[in-house]
C-alpha positions as CSV (number, residue, x, y, z in Angstrom):
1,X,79.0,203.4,25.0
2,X,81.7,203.0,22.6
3,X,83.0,205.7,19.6
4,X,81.6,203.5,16.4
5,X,83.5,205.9,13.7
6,X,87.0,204.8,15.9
7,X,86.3,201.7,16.3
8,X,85.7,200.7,12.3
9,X,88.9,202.5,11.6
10,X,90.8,200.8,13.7
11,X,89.5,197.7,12.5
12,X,90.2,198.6,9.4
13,X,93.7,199.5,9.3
14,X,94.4,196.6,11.7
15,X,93.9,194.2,8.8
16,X,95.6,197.0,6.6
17,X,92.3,197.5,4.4
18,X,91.5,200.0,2.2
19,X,88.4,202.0,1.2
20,X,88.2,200.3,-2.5
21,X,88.7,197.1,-1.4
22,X,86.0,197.4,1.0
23,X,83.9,198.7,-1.7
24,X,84.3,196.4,-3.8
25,X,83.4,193.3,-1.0
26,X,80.2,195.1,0.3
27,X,79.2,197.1,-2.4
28,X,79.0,200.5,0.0
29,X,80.3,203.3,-1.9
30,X,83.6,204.8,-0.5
31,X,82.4,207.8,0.6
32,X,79.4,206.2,2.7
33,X,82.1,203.9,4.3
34,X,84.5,207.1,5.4
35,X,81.5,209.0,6.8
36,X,80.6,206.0,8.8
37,X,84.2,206.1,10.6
38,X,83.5,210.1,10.6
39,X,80.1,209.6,12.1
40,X,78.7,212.0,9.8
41,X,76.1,210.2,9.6
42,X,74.0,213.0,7.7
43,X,76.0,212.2,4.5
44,X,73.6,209.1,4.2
45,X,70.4,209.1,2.5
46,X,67.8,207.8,5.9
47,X,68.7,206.3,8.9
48,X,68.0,203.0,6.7
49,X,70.9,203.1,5.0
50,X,72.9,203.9,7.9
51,X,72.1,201.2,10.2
52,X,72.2,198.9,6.8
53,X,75.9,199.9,6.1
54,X,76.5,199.9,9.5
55,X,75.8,195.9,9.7
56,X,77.4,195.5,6.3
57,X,80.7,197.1,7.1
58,X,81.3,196.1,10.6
59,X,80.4,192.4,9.9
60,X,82.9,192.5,6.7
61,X,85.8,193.6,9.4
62,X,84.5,190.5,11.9
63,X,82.9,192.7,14.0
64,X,79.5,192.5,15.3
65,X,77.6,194.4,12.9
66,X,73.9,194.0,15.6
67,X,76.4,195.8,18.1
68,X,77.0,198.9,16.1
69,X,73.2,199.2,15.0
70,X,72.0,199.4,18.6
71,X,74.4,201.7,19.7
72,X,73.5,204.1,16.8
73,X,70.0,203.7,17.7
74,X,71.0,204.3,21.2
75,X,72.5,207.8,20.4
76,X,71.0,209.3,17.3
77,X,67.8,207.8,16.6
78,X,65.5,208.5,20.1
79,X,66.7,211.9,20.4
80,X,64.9,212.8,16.2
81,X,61.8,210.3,17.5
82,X,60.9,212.4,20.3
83,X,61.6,216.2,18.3
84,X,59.1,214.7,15.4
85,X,56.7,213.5,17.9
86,X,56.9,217.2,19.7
87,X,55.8,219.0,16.0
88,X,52.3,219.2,16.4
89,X,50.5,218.3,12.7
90,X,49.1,221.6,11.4
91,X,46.7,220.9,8.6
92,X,46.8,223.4,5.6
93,X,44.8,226.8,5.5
94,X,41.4,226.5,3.8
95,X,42.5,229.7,2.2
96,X,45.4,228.5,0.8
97,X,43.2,225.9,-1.4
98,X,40.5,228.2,-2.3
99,X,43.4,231.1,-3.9
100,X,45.3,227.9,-5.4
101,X,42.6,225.6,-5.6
102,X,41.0,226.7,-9.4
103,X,45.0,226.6,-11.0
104,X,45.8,223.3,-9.9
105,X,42.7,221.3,-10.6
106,X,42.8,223.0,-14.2
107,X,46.9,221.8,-14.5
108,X,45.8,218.4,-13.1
109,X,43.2,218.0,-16.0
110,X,45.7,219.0,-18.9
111,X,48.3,216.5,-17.8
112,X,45.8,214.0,-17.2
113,X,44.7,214.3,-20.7
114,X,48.1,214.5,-22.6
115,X,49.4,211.7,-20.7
116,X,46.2,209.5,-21.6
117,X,46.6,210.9,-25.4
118,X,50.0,209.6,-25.9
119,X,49.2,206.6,-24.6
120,X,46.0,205.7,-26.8
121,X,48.6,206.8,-29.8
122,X,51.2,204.5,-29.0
123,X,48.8,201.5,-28.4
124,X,47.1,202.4,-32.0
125,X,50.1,202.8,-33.9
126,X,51.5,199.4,-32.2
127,X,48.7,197.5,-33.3
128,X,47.9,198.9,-36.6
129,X,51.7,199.7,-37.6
130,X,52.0,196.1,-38.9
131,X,55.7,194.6,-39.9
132,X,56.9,197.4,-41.9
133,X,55.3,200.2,-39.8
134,X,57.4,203.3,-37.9
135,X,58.7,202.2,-34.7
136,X,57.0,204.3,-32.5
137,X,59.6,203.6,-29.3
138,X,63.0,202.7,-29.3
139,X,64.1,201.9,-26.1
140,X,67.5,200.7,-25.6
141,X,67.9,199.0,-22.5
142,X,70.8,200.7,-20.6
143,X,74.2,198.6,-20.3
144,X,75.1,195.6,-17.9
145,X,76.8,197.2,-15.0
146,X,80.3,195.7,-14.9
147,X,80.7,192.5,-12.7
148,X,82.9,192.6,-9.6
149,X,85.5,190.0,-9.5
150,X,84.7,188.1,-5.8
151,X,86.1,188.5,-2.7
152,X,88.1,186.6,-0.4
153,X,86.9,186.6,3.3
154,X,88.8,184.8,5.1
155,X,88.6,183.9,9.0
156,X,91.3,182.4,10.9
157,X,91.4,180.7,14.7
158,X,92.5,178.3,17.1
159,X,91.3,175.7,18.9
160,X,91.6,175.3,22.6
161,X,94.8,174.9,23.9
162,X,96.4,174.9,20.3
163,X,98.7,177.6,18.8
164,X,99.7,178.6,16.1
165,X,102.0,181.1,14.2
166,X,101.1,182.7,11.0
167,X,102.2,185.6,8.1
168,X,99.3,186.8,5.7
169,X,100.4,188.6,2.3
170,X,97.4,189.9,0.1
171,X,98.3,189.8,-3.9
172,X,101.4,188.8,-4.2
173,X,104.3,187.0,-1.5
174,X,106.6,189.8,-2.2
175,X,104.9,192.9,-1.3
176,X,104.6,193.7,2.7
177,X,103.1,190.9,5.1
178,X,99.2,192.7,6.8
179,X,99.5,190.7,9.0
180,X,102.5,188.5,11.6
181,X,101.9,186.9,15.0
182,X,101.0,183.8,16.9
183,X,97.2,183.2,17.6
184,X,96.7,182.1,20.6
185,X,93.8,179.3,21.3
186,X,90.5,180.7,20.6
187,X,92.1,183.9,18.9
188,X,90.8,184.8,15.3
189,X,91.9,187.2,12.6
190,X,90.1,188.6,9.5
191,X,91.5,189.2,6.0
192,X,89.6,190.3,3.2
193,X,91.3,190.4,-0.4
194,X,91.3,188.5,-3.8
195,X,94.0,187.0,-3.8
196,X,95.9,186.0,0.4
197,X,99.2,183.8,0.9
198,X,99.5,182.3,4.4
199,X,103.4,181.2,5.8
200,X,101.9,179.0,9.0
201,X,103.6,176.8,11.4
202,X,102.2,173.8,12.5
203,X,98.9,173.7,10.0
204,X,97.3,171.0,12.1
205,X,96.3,173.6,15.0
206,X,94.7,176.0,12.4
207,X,91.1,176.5,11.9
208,X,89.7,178.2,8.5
209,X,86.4,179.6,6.8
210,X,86.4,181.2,4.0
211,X,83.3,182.8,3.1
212,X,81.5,181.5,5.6
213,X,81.9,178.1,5.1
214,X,84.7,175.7,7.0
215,X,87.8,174.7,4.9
216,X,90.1,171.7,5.6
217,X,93.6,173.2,5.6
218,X,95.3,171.2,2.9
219,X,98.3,169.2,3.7
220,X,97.7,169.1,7.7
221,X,99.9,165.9,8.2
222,X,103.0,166.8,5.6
223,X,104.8,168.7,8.0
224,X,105.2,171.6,10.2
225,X,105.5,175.2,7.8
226,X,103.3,175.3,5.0
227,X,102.2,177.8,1.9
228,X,98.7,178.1,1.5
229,X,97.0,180.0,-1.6
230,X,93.2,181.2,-1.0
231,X,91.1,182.7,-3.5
232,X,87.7,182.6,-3.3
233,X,87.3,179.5,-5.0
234,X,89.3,177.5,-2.2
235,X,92.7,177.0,-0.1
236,X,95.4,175.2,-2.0
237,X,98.7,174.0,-0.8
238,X,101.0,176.5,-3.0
239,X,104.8,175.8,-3.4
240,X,107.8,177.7,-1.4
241,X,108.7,180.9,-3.3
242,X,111.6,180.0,-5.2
């Protein structure tokens, strides 16, 4: 058993992530994400959505998102099986229909009726309306939500026995490294971000995907410190800052 709400947040301030930039990768609204790391887990809709975002967000910090389901299931989800399953099913009172039974079959009828009369006017005056006719509906269809720009995900490693030493800037190279250190063989780190700047020493030992897909890292055999520039359309080699 592990805390899940503790363990995203650490995660996420590890890699020095914020709540719109998470957002904005996985499409979870912010205030879904913080109840997640709150484990308020009533804030969500139905336990759909919660083991859904669960996957979603843990998976977008390189965690295992399968990991956090089951131990949610684990802890929340037998316990509200077993009180549903205790509630016996208690059909409704025949007296309850007969007092209520005359109204609602009456209201039932008169909506039945105007909602068939509108429609039989609508097809009439579309067909017999011609050219020039009164438009009967004028339905606008509602506006194009705005398109997110993509996402950078980026996952870095090491072979076996290989090292190497790297310093990851998101945005811009001037602003505050998120991350410094060596990674050791068989050590990964995950950055998320438009835009991500790597300073690494000795390229050759370094092992990228971006996006889930394996990327060469560009000028391997050129020497020992190189500038790399990922968006996510690719990794360039970018020039020393001047």
């Amino acid at each position: 058993m592990f805390e899940i709400g503790n363990s995203l947040r650490e995660a996420r301030l590890r890699q020095g992530l914020d709540f719109p930039e998470i957002e904005q990768a996985t499409k979870i609204r912010g205030k879904y994400l913080r109840a997640l790391e709150e484990e308020q887990f009533e804030v969500l809709p139905a336990q759909t959505y919660v083991k859904g975002f669960l996957r979603s967000y843990a998976d977008q910090l390189g965690l295992d998102g399968q990991l956090y389901v089951d131990e949610f299931n684990s802890r929340y989800v037998r316990g509200e099986l077993e009180e549903e399953e205790e509630q016996p099913f208690r059909p409704p009172s025949p007296s309850g229909w007969e007092r209520t039974g005359s109204f609602q079959g009456k209201a039932v009828l008169l909506t039945i009726a105007v909602i068939v009369g509108l429609t039989v006017f609508v097809f009439a005056a579309a067909k017999y309306g011609g050219k020039h006719g009164p438009s009967v509906l004028n339905v606008n269809p509602p506006p194009a939500p705005p398109k997110s720009k993509p996402t950078a995900k980026l996952v870095v490693s090491t072979p076996a026995g290989r090292s190497s030493y790297i310093v990851v800037y998101r945005g811009t190279r001037s602003g505050r490294p998120v991350y410094q250190g060596t990674l050791e063989q068989r050590q990964r780190q995950v950055f998320v971000g438009r835009r991500l700047w790597i300073y690494v020493f000795a390229p050759a030992n370094l092992r990228l995907r971006l996006n889930g897909k394996a990327r060469v890292v560009p000028g391997q055999g050129q020497g020992s410190r190189r500038w790399l520039e990922v968006t996510p359309g690719g990794v360039t080699l970018a020039p020393s800052p001047g």
